[in-house]
Biopython code that builds the backbone (N, CA, C, O; Angstrom):
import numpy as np
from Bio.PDB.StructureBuilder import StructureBuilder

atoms = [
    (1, "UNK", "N", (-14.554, 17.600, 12.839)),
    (1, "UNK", "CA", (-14.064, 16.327, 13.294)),
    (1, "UNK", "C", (-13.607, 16.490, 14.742)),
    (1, "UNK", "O", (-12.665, 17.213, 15.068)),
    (2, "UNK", "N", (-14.250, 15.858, 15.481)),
    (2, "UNK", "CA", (-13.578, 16.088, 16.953)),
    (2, "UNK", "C", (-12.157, 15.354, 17.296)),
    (2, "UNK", "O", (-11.579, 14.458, 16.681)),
    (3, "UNK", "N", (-11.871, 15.907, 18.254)),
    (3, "UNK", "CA", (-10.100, 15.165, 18.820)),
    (3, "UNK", "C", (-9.910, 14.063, 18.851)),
    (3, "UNK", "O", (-8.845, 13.565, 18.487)),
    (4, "UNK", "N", (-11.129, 13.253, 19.397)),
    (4, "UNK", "CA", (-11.036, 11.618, 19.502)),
    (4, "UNK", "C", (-10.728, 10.815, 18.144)),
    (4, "UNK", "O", (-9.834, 9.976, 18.034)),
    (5, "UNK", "N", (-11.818, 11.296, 16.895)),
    (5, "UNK", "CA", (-11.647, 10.546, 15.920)),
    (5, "UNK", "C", (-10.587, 10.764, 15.140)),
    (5, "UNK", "O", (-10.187, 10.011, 14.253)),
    (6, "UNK", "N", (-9.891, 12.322, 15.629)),
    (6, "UNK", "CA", (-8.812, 12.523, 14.835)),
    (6, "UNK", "C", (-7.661, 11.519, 15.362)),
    (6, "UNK", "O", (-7.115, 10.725, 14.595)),
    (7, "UNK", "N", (-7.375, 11.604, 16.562)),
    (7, "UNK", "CA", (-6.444, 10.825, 17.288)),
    (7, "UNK", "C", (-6.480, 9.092, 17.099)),
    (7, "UNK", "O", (-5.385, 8.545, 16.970)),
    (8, "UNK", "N", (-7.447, 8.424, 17.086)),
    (8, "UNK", "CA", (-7.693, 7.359, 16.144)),
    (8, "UNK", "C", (-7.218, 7.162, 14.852)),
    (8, "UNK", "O", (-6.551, 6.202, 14.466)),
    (9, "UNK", "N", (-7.508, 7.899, 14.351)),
    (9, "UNK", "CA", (-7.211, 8.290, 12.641)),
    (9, "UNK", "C", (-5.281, 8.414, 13.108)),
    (9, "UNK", "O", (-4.521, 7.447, 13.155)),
    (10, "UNK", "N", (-5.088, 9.159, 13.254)),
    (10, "UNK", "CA", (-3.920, 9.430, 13.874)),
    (10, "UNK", "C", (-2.873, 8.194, 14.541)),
    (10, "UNK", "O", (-1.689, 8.133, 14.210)),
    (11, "UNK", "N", (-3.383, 7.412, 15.341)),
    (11, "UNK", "CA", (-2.825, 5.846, 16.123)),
    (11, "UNK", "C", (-2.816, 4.864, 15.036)),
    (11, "UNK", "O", (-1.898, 4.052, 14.921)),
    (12, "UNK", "N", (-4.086, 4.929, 14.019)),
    (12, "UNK", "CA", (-3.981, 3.975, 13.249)),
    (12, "UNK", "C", (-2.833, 4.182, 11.862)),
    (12, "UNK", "O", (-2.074, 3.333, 11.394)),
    (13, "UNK", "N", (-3.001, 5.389, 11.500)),
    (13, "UNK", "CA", (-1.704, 5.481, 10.709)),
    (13, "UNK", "C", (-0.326, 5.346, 11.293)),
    (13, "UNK", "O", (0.458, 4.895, 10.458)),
    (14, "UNK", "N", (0.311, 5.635, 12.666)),
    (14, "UNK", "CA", (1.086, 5.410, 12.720)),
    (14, "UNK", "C", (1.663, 3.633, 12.759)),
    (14, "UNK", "O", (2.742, 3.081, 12.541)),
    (15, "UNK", "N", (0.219, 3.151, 13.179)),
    (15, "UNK", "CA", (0.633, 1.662, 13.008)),
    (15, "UNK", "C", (0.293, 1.057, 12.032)),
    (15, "UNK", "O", (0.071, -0.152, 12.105)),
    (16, "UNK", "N", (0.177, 1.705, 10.946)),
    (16, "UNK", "CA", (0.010, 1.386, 9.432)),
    (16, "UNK", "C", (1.374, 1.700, 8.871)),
    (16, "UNK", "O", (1.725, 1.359, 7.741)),
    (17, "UNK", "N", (2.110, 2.359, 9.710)),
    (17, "UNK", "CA", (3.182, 2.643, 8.614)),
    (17, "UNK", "C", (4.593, 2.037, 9.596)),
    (17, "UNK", "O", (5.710, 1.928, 9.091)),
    (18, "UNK", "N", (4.358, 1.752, 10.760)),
    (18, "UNK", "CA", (5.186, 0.977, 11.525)),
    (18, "UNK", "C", (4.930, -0.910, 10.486)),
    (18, "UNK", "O", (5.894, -1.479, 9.973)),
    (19, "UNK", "N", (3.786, -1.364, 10.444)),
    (19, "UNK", "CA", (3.132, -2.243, 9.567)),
    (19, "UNK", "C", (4.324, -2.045, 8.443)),
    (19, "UNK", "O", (5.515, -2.334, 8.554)),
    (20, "UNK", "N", (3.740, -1.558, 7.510)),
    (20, "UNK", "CA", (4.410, -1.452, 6.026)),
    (20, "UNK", "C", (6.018, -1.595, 6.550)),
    (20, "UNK", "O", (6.468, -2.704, 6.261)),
    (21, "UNK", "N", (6.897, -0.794, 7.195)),
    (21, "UNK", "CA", (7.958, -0.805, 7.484)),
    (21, "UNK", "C", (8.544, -2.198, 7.507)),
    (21, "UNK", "O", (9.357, -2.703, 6.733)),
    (22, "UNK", "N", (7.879, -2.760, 8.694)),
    (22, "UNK", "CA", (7.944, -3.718, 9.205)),
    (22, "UNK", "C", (8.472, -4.403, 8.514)),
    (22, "UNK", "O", (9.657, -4.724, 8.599)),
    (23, "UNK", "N", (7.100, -5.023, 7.082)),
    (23, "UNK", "CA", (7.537, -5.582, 6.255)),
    (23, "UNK", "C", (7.573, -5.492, 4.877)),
    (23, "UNK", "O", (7.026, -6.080, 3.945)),
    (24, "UNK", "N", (8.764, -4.146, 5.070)),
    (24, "UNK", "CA", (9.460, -3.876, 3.693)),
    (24, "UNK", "C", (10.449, -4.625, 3.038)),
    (24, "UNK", "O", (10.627, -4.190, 1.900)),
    (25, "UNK", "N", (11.118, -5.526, 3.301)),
    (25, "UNK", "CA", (11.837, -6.530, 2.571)),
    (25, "UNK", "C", (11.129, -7.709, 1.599)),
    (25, "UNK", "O", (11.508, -8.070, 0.484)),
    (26, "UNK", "N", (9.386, -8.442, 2.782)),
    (26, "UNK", "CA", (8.863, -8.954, 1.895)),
    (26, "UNK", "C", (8.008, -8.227, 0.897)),
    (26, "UNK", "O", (8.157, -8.588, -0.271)),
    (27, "UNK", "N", (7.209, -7.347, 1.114)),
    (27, "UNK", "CA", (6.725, -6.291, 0.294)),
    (27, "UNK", "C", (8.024, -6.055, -1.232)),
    (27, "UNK", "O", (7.681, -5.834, -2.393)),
    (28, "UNK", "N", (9.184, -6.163, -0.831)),
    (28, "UNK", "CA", (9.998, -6.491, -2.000)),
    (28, "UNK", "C", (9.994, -6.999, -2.762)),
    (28, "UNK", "O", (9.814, -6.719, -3.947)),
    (29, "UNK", "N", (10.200, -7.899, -2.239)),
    (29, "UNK", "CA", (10.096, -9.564, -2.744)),
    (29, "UNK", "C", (8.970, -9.712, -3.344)),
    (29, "UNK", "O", (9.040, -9.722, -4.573)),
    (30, "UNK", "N", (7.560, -9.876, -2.699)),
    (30, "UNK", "CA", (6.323, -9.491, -4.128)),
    (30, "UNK", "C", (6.501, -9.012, -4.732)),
    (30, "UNK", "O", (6.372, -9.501, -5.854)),
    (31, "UNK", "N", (7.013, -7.465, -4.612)),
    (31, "UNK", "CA", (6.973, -6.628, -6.015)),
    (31, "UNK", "C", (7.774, -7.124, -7.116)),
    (31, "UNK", "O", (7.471, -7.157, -8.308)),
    (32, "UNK", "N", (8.981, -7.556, -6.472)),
    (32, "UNK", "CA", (9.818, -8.346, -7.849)),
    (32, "UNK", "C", (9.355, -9.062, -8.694)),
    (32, "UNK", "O", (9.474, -9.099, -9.918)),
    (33, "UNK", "N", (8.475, -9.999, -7.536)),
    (33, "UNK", "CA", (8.065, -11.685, -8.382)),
    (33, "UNK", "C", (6.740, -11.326, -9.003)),
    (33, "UNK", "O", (6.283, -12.258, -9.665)),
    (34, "UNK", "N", (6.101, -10.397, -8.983)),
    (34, "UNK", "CA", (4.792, -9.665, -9.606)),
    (34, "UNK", "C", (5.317, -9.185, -10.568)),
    (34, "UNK", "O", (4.642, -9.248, -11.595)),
    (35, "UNK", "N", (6.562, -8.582, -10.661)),
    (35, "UNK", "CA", (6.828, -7.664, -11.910)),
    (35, "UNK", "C", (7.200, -8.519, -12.514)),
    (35, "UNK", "O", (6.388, -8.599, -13.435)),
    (36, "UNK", "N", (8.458, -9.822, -12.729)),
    (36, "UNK", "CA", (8.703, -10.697, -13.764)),
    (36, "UNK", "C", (7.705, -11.446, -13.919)),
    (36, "UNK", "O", (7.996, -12.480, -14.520)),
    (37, "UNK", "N", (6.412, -11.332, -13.562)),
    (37, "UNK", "CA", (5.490, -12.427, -13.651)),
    (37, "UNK", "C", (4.393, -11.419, -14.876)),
    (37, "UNK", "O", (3.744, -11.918, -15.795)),
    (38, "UNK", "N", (4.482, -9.581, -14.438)),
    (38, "UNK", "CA", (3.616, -9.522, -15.326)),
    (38, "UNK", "C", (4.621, -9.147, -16.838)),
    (38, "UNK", "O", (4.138, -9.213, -17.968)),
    (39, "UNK", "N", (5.984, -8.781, -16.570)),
    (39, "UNK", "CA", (6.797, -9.402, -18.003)),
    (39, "UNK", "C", (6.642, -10.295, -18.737)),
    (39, "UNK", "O", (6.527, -10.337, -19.962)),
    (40, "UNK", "N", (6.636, -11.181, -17.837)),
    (40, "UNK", "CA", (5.792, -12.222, -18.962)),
    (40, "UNK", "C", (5.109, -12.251, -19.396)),
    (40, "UNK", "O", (5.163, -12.197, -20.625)),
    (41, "UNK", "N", (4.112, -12.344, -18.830)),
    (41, "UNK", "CA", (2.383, -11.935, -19.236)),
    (41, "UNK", "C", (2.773, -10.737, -20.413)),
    (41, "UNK", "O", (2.215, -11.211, -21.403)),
    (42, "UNK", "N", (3.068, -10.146, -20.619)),
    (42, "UNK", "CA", (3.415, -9.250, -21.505)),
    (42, "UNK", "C", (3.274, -9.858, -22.930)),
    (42, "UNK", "O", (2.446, -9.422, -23.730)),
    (43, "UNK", "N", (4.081, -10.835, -23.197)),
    (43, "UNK", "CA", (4.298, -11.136, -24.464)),
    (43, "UNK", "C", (3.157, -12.499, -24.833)),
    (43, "UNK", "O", (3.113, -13.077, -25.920)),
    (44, "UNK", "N", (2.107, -12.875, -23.379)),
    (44, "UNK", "CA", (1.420, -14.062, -23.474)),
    (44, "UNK", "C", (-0.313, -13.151, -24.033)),
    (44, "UNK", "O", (-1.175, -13.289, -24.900)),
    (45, "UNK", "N", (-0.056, -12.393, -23.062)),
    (45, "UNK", "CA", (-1.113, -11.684, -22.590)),
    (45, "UNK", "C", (-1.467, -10.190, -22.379)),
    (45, "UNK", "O", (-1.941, -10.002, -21.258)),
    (46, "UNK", "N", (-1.380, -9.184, -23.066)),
    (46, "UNK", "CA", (-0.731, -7.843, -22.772)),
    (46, "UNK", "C", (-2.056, -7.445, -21.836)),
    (46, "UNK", "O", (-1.546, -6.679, -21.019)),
    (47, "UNK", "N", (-2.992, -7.507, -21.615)),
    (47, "UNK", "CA", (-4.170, -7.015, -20.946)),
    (47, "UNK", "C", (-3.681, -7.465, -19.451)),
    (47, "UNK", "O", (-3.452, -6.589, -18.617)),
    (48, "UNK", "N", (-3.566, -8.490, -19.215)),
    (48, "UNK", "CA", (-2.723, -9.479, -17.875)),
    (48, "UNK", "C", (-1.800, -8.792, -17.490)),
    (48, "UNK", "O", (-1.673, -8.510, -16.299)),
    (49, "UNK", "N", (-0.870, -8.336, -18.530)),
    (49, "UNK", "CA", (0.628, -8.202, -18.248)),
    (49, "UNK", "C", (0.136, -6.888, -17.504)),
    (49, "UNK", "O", (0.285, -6.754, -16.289)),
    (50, "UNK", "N", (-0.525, -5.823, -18.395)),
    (50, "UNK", "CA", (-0.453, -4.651, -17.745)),
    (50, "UNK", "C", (-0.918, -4.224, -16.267)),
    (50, "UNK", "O", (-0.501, -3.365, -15.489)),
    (51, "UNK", "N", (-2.029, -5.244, -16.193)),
    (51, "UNK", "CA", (-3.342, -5.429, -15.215)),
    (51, "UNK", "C", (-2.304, -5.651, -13.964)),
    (51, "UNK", "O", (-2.467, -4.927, -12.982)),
    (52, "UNK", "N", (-0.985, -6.855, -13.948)),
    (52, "UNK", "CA", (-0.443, -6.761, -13.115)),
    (52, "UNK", "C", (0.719, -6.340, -13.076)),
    (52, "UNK", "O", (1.531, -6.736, -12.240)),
    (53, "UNK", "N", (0.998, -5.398, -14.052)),
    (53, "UNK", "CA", (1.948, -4.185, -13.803)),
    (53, "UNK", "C", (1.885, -3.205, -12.999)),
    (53, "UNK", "O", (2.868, -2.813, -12.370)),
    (54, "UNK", "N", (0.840, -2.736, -12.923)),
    (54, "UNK", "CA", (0.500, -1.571, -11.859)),
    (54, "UNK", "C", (0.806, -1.964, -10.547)),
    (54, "UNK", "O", (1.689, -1.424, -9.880)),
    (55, "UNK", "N", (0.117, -2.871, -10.167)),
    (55, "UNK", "CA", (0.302, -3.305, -8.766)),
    (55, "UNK", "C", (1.699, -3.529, -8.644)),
    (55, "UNK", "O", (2.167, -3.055, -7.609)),
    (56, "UNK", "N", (2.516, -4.116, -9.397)),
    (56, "UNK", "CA", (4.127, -4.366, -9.135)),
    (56, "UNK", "C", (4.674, -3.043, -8.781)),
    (56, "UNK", "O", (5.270, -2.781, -7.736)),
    (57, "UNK", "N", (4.426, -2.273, -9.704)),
    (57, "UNK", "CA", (5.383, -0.797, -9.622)),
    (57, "UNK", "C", (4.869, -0.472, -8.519)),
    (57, "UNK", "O", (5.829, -0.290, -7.770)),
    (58, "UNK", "N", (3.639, -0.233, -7.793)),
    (58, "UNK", "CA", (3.155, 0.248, -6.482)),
    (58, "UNK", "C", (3.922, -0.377, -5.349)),
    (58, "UNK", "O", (4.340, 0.302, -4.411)),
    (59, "UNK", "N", (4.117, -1.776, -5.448)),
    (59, "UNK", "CA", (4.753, -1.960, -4.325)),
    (59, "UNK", "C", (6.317, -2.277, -4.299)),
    (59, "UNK", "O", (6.731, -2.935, -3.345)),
    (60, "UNK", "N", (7.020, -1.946, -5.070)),
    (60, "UNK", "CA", (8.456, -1.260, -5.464)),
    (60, "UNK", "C", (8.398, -0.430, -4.887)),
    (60, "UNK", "O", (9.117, -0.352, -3.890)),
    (61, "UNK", "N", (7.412, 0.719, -5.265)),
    (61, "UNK", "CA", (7.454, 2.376, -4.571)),
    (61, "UNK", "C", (7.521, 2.072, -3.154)),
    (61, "UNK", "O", (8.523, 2.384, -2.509)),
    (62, "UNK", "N", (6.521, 1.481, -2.615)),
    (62, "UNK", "CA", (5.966, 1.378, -1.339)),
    (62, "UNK", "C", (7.421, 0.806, -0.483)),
    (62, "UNK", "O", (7.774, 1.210, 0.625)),
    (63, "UNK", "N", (8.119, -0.212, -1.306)),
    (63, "UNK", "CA", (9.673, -0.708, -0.063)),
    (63, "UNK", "C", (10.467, -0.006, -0.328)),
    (63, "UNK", "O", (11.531, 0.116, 0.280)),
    (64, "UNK", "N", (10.050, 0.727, -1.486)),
    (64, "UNK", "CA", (11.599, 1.487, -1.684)),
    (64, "UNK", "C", (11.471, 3.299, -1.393)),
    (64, "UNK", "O", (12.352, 4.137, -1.583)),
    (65, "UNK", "N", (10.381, 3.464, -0.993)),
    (65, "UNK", "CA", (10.222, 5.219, -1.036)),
    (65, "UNK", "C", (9.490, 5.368, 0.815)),
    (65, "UNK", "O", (8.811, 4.445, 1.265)),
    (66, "UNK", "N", (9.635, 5.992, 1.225)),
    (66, "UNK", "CA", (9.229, 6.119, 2.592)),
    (66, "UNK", "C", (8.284, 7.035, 2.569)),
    (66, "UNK", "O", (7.394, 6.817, 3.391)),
    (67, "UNK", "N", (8.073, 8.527, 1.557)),
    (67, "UNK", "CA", (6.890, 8.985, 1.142)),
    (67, "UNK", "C", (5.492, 8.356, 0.940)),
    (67, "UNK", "O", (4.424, 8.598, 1.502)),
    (68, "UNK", "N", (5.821, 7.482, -0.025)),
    (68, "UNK", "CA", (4.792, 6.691, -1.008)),
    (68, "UNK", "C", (4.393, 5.698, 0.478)),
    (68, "UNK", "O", (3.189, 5.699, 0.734)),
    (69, "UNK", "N", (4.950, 5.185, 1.084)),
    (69, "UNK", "CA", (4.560, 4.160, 2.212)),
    (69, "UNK", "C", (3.354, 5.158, 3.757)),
    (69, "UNK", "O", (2.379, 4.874, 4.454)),
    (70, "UNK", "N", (4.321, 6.385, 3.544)),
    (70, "UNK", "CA", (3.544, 7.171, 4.564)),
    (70, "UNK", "C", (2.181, 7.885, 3.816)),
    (70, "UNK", "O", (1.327, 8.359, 4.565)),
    (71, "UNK", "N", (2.087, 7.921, 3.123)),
    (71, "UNK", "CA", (0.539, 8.441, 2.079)),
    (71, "UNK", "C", (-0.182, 7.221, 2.134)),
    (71, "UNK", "O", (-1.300, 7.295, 2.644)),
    (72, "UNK", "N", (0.431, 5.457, 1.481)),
    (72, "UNK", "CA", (-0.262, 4.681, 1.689)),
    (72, "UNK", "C", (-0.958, 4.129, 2.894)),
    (72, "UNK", "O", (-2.026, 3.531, 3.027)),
    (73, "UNK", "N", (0.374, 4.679, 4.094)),
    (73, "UNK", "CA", (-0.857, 4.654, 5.291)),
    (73, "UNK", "C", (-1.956, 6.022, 5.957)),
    (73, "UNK", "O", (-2.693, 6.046, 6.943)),
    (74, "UNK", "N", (-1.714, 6.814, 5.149)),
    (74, "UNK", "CA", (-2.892, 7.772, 5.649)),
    (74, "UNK", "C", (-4.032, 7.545, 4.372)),
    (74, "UNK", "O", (-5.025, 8.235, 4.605)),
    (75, "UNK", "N", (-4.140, 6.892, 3.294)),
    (75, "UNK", "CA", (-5.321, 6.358, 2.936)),
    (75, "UNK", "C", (-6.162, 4.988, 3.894)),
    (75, "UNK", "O", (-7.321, 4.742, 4.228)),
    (76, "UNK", "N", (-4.991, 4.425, 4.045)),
    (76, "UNK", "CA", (-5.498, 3.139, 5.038)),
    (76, "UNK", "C", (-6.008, 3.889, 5.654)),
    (76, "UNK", "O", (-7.226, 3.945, 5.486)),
    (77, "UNK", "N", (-5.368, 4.886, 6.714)),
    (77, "UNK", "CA", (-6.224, 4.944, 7.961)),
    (77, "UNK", "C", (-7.408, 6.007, 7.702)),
    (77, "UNK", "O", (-8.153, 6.280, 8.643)),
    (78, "UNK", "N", (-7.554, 6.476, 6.725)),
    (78, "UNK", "CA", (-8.490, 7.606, 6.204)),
    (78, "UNK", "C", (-9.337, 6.455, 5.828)),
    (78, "UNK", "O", (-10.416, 7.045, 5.900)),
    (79, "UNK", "N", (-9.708, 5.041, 5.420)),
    (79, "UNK", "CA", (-10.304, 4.610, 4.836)),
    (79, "UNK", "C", (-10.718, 3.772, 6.079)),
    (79, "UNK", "O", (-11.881, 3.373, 6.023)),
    (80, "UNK", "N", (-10.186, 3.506, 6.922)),
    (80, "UNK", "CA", (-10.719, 2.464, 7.928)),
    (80, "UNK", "C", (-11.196, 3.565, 9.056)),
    (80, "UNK", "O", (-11.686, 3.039, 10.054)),
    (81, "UNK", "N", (-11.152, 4.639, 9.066)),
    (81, "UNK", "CA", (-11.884, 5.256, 10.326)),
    (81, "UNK", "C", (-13.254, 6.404, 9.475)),
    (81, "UNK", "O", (-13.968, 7.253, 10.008)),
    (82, "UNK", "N", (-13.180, 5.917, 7.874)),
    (82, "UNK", "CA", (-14.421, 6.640, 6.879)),
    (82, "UNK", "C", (-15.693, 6.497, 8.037)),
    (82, "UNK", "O", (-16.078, 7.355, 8.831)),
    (83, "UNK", "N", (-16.199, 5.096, 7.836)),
    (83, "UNK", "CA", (-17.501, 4.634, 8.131)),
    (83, "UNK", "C", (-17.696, 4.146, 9.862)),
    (83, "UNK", "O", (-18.650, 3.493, 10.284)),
    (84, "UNK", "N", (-16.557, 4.641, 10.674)),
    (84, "UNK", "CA", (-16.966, 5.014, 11.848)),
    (84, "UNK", "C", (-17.807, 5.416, 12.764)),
    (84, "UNK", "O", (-17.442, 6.492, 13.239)),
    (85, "UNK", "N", (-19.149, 4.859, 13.391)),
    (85, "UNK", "CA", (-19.721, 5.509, 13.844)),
    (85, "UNK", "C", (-19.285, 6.799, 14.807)),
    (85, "UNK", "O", (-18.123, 6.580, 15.149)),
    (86, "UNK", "N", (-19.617, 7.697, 15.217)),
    (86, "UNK", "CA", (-19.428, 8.780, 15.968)),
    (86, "UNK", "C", (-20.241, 8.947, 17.371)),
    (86, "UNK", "O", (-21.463, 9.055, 17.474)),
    (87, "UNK", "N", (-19.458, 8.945, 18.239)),
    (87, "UNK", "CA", (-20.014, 8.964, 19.927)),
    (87, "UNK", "C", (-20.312, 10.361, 20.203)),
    (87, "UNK", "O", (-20.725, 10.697, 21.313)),
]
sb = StructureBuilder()
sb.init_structure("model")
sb.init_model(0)
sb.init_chain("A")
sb.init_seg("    ")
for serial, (resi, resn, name, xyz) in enumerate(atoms, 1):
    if name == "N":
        sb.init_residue(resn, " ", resi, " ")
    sb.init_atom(name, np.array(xyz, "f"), 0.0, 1.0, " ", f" {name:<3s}", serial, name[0])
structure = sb.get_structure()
């Protein structure tokens, strides 16, 4: 991997995780209203409920853990500089 694409890779995570930071309060706030939403779904729907369980607990982790937010942005940026052409 040469320096350039690393350093890209590199700029874009840091503003992936300046991003997430940013907006970790609303990132909250979804996760809450996702999680009592798939509680419910729970007792309507358990396939639903669970389907949007996962995603709730992910983004709990994500406002509330600074790990889990800095991994989620080195997949972002591992995933947006994948199919990069190369100079």
């Amino acid at each position: 991997m040469s320096n350039r694409q690393r350093l890209a890779r590199e700029r874009l995570e840091i503003y992936l995780v300046h991003l997430l930071m940013a907006y970790r309060p609303l990132i909250f706030i979804v996760g809450v209203l996702l999680l009592v939403y798939s509680i419910a779904n729970l007792f309507i729907n358990p396939l639903v409920g669970f389907a949007s369980l996962l995603p709730a607990l992910y983004l709990l982790l994500i406002s509330n853990s600074y790990p889990v937010t800095l991994y989620t942005a080195r997949l972002g940026a591992w995933i947006g500089t994948l199919w990069r052409h190369q100079e």
